[in-house]
N, C-alpha and C positions, 0 to 999 in steps of 0.2 A: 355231243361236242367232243371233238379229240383235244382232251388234258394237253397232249405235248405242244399240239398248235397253238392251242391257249397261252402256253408259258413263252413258245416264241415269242407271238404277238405281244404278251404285255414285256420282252426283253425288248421286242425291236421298238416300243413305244417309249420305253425308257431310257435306251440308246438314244433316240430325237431328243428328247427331253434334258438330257444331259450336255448333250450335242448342244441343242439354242440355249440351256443356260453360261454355259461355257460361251458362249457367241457374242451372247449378252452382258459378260463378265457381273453376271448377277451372284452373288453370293449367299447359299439359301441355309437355314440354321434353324433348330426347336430348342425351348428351354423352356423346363418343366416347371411345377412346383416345388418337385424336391433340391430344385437349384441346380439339376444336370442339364448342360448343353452340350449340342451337336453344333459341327459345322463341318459344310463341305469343303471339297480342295479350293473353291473358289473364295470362301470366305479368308480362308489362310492368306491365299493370292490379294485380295483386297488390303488384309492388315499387315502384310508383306511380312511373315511369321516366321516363315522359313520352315513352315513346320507341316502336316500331311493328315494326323493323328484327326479322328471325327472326334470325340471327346473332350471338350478343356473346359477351364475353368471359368466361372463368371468374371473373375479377378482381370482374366485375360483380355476380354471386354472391356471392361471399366477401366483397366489401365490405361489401355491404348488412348480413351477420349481423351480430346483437349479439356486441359485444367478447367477453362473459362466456361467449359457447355457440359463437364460431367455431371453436376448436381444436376441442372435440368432433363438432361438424356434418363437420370436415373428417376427422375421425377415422373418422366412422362408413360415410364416402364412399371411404375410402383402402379401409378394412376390406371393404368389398362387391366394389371392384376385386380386392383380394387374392385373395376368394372367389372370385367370380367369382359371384356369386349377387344375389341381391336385395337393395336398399337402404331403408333404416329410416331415420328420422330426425324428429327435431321439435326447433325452434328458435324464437328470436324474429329479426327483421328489425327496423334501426331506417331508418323511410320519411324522403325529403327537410324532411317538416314537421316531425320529431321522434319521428313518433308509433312505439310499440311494438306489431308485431304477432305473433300466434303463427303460427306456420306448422310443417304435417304435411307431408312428404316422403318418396313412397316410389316405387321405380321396378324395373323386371325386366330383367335382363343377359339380352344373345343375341348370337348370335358371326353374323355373314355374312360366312363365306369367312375371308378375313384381319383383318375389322374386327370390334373387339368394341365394343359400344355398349349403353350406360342409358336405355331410355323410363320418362320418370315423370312425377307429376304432383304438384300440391300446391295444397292450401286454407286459406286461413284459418281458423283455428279457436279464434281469442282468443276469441270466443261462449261455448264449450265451456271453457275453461281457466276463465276469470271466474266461469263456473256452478260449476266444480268446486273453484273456490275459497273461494268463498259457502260450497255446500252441507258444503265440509270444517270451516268458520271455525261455521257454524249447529252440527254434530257436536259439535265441539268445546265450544261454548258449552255443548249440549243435557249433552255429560256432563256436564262442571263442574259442572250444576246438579243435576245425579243424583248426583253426590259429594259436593256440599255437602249437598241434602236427607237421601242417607243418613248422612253425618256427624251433620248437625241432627237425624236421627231417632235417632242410636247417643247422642248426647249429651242427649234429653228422656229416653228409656229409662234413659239412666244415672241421671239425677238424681230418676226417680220412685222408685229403688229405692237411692238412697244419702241418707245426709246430707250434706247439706252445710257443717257444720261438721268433722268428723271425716276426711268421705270414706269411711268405712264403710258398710257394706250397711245400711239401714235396716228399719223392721219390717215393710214389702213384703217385701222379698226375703228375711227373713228368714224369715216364713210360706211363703213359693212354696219356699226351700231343705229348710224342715223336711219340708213335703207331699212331694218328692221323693225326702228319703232315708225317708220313713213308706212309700211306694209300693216300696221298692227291697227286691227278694226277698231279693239276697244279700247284706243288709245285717244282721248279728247281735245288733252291740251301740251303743247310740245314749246318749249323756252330752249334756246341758245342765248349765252353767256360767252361773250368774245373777250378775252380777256391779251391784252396789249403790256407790258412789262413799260414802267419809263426809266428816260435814263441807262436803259441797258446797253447801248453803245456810247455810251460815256464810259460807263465801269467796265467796257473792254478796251476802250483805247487809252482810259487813261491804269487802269488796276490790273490788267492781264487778262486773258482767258482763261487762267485757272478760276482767277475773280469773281470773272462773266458764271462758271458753269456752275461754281457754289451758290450765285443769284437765280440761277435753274431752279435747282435743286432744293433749294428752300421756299423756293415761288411755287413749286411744283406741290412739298408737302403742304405750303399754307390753303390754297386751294383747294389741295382734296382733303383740307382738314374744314370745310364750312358745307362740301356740298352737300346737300343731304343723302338721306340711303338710297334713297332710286333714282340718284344723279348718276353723272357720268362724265370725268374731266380725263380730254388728252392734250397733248403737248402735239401743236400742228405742226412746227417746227420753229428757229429762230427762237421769238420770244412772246411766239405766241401760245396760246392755250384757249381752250374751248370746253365748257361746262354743257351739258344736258339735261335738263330738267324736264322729266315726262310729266304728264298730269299734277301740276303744282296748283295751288286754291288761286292765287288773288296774283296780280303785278308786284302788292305791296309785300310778299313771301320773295318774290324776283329779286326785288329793290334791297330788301335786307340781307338775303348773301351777296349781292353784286356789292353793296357797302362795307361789309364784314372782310372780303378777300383784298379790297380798298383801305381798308384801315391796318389790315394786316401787313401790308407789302410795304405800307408807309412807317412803320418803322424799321425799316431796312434790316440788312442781312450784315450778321458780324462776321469780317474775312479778314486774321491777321492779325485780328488784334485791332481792324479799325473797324467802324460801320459803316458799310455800303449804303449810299441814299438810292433807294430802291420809290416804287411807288405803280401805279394798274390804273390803264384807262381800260375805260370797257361799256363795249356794246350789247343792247337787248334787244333780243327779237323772239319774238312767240305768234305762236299760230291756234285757233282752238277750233277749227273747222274742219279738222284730219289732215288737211294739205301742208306739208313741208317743206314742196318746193319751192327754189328762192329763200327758205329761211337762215341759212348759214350766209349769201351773198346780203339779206337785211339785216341780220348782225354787224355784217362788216361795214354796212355803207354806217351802223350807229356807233360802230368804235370810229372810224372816220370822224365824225361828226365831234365825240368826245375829245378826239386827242386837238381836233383844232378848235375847242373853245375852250381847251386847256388841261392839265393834267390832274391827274386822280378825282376822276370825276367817273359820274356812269351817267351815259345817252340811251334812252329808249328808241328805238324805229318808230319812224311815226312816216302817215304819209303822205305829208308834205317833203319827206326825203327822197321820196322819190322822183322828186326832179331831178336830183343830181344822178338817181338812178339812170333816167332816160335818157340826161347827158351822156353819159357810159356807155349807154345805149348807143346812142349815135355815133359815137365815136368811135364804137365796135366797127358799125356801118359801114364807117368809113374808112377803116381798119381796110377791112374787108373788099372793098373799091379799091384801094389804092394798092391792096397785094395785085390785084388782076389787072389794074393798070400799070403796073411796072412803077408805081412813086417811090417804091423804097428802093432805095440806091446805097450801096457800101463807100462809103470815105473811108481814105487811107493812112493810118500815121507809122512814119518809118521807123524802124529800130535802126541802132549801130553798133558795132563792136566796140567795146569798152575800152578796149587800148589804141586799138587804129581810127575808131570813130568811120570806118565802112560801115555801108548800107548790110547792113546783111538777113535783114527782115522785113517784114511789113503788118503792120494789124489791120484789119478791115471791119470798121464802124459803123454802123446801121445808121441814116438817114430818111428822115421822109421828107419828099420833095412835097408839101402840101397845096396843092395849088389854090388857096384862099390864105394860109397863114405862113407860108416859105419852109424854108426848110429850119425841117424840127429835129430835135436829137433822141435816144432811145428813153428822157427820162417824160417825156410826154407818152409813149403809146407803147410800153415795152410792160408796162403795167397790162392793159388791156387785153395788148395780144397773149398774155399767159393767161388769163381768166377766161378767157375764148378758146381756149385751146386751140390755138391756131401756130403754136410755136415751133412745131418741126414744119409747117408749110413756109414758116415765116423764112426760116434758116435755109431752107432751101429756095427761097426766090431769092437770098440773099447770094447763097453759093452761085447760084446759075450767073450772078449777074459779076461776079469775081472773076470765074471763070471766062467770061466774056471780055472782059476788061484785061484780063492776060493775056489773051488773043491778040488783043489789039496793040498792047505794048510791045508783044514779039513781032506784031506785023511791022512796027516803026523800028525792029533794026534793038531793042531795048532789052535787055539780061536783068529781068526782074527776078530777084530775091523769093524767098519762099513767104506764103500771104498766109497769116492767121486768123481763123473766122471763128467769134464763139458759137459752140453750139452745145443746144439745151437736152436736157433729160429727154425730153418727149421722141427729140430728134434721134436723139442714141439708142433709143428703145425700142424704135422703126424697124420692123421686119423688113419692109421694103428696103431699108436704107442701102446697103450694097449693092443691089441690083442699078439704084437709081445714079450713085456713083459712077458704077461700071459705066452705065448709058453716057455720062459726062467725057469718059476718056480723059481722063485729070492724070497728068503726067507724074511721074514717081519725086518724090522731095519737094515737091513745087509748093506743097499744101501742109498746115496743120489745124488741126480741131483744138482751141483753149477749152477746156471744160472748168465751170465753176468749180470752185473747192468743196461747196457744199452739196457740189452733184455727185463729187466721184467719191465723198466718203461716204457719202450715204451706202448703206449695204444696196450691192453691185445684181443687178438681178441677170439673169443668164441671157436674156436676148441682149441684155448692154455688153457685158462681156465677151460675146461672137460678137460684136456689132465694131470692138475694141483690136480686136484681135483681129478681125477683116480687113481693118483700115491699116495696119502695122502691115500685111499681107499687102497692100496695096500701096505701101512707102507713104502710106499719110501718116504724119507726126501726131503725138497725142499731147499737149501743153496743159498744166494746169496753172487755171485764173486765179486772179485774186488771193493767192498763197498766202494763210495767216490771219483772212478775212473768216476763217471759221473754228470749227473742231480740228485741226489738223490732226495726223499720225503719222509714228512711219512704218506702220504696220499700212495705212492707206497707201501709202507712194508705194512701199516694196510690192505692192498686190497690181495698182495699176500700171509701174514700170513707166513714168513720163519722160520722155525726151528732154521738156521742158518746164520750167517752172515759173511763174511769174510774181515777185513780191507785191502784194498788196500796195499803192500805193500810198495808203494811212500809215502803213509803217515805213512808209520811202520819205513822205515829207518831213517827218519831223527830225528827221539824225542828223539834221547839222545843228539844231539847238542840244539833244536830246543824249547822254550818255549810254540810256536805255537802252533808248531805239536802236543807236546803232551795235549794240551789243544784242538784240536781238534778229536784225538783220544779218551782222558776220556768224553769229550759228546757223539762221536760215541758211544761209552760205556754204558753212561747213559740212551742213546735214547731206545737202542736196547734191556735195562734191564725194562724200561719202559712197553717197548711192548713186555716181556715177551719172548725174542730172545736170544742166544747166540750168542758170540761172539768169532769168531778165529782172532789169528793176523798173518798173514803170512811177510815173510821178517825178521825175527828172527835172524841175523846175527853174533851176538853175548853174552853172559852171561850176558850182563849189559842189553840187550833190553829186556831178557827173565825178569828180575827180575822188569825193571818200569815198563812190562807190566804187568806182576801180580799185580801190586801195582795196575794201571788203572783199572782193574778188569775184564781183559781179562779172557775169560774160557779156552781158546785153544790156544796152540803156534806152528808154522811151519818156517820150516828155515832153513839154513844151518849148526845155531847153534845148531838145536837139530837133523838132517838128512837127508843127501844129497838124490835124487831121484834115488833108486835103480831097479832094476832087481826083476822079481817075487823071483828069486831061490836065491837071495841075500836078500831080503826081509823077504822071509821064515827064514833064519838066525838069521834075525834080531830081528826076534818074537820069534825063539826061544829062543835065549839070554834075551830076556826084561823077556819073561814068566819065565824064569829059575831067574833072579834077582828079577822079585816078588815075586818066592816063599819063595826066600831065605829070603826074606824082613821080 
């Protein structure tokens, strides 16, 4: 082998070598046991030394680390001598400008002869640290937000299926509980406990609604303070409630918590400083043949039974009730007959403007024309039709036939007012419901929807909400009923944004005795001018109500005192006399 070529080769091997280490900005260094160290130009370059020299001192090292990670950097270095093995290590270095770097340190022990010696190297690698700090700090944010959304998603599931006045399982959850133990094989015997509050609309009209919800709310804990451990009580809505009792021994186990929540509620609820006369009728129904169905409607037909042979009392189902079931029945029937015969017809009662006493509205009334018992009003078969679920057909043969009837009034020549038709949850929940509008061609302002109070507070689900917002898109007014007959808010109004509002009229009749009343009506008043709402007051009974409620500064008045609910064709009359007395005006 030619020596000279040999020396080339290992120069030019050494050259690359040098070359990729400098590339690398790796910094390569030995330190013996006699405590002399070597370092190449790059390690100077790394501890920004300023300095060239292969030989310095261990001090030189040691200095350089941060305070915080010297004892261990030296620890880990004492430990590899000990071994006699390889050296690990990562620290920071603080550089003569201040600056903080991260620095990797690893090197391989080898013994020649007598001399043991560490070759190692080391890079900067704050690059790496900073990323890893980032991408741990991004982690960390990433859960939280996975924590908080699952929380925010464990807490809208809570509240679609609880009340929120009570905190009891609402009648979601209550249906999805029932459905599961109706599905559950070895499940025997199954008791519903219908439980009915008395008196409850007395301590709202005469003690307030704050009154009413502390009677909730303590109704609420004394019942689920009797039920047993594998009961199950929700709050159906209003003032009712409904207990579960899966596989219970005997009727007479039934009997003593139905008695227990009955003795409980009849020492009434202290609100004020006074006691609330509270008190529970309640219905039993149970089944031990697996089948469930029909057990929440034989509940009901036995709280029925209870509240009318009197109060705080408990009715079993039994069946001989169910006659009045089949009654129900029939009546459904005929329910049912009389939608497809056209017998339900809308009666009209007019509003006025409070100052000028013009027509300037109209409400439309449900009527059944019965052809065996005349015509009936909505408290006979408005019941029914909701237990049937027949109430978005119902409201829409009621619309159709409004609309029919505005035809006809414009055919005779007659400038009918805008007509207000209630319409229910089921109705506003209607997918179709837009489409079926549209097909009407119902002219812009002509039309509003009254929605109950205790439909549009209830939490708003997304098909009612497009359903809301369609109708605003199509110049149909949104009015809400009955105002103050529930929970109100004004976080509810600011979300549904009503045109109109209508006062309850249990808080209209009494303010010409009533100091209260009428001081709760002028805030109703002031609230709803706040947010930019009108206000009707329905229950107008007499000339003295008409005149304080203009004072109050009602927009709208309805009533007996200004017109009883007539007939389309009595109606028409009625507008054409007003129109002929404004002309003459």
């Amino acid at each position: 082998m030619n020596p000279a070529r040999s020396e080339q080769e290992f120069q030019n091997i050494l050259r690359r070598l040098e070359l990729a280490l400098d590339a690398s900005q790796i910094g390569v260094w030995e330190h013996n046991a006699d405590n002399e160290v070597l370092w190449d130009l790059q390690m100077h370059r790394l501890y920004a030394t300023g300095k060239t020299q292969r030989s310095v001192t261990a001090e030189l090292w040691i200095d350089a680390i941060h305070p915080d990670d010297r004892a261990r950097a030296q620890e880990d270095f004492e430990e590899a001598v000990r071994r006699k093995g390889d050296y690990s290590s990562e620290f920071r270095i603080v550089l003569s400008d201040g600056n903080v770097r991260h620095i990797r340190s690893r090197a391989h022990y080898y013994e020649d002869g007598e001399t043991a010696t560490f070759i190692g190297a080391e890079w900067d690698v704050t690059a790496d640290v900073i990323l890893t700090r980032e991408l741990s700090a991004q982690k960390a944010i990433a859960e939280a937000r996975a924590l908080a959304l699952e929380a925010s998603t464990a807490q809208i599931e809570y509240a679609a299926e609880h009340d929120y006045l009570t905190g009891l399982p609402n009648r979601r959850f209550f249906d999805k509980r029932l459905s599961e133990l109706s599905a559950d094989c070895n499940l025997e015997r199954l008791a519903i406990l219908h439980v009915d509050l008395d008196y409850f609309k007395q301590i709202n009209d005469t003690a307030g609604h704050a009154a009413g919800d502390a009677v909730l709310k303590s109704a609420g804990l004394m019942i689920a303070s009797v039920v047993p451990e594998n009961g199950f009580v929700a709050r159906m809505g209003g003032d009712e409630f409904v207990v579960l009792i899966p596989n219970f021994s005997t009727l007479g186990e039934l009997e003593i918590v139905a008695q227990h929540i009955v003795r409980l509620l009849k020492q009434g609820v202290s609100y004020g400083g006074t006691l609330l006369q509270t008190g529970a009728s309640i219905g039993v129904a149970w089944m031990t043949d697996g089948n469930a169905q029909g057990l929440l409607a034989e509940s009901d037909i036995a709280l029925y039974r209870s509240k009318k042979m009197g109060r705080n009392r408990v009715e079993f189902f039994a069946p001989h009730l169910k006659t009045g079931l089949s009654r129900d029945r029939r009546i459904a029937e005929h329910v049912k007959f009389g939608l497809e015969r056209g017998e339900f017809v809308p009666f009209y009662q007019a509003q006025v403007d409070a100052q000028t006493r013009s027509v300037v509205g109209i409400e439309a009334l449900a009527r059944w024309k019965h052809p065996q018992r005349g015509l009936l009003t909505p408290e006979t078969f408005m019941k029914v039709v909701t237990t049937l679920g027949l109430s978005a057909d119902f409201d829409a043969a009621i619309l159709k036939a409004i609309i029919h009837d505005r035809q006809s009034w414009e055919a005779r020549g007659i400038a009918a007012p805008r007509v207000a038709v209630n319409t229910s949850a089921a109705r506003l929940s209607d997918p179709t419901l837009i489409d079926q509008l549209k097909q009407l061609k119902i002219e812009p302002h002509t039309l509003s929807f009254e929605l109950l109070e205790t439909v549009f507070l209830d939490e708003l689900e997304d098909d009612v909400l497009f359903n809301i917002t369609a109708l605003r898109q199509m110049e149909i007014d949104i009015e809400v009923d009955d105002f103050g007959s529930g929970h109100a808010s004004i976080i509810g109004l600011l979300k549904l944004k009503p045109k109109r509002l209508k006062i309850d009229q249990r808080l209209v009749v009494p303010i010409i005795k009533s100091r209260e009343q009428r001081s709760l009506v002028r805030s109703i008043v002031d609230i709803a001018k706040t947010l930019g709402i009108d206000v009707i007051a329905e229950g107008v009974e007499t000339v003295a109500h008409a005149r304080l409620l203009r004072r109050l500064g009602c927009d709208t008045l309805q009533g007996y005192a200004i017109a009883h609910p007539v007939s389309s064709l009595d109606l028409c009359a009625y507008l054409v006399a007003a129109q002929r007395d404004r002309l003459a005006g």
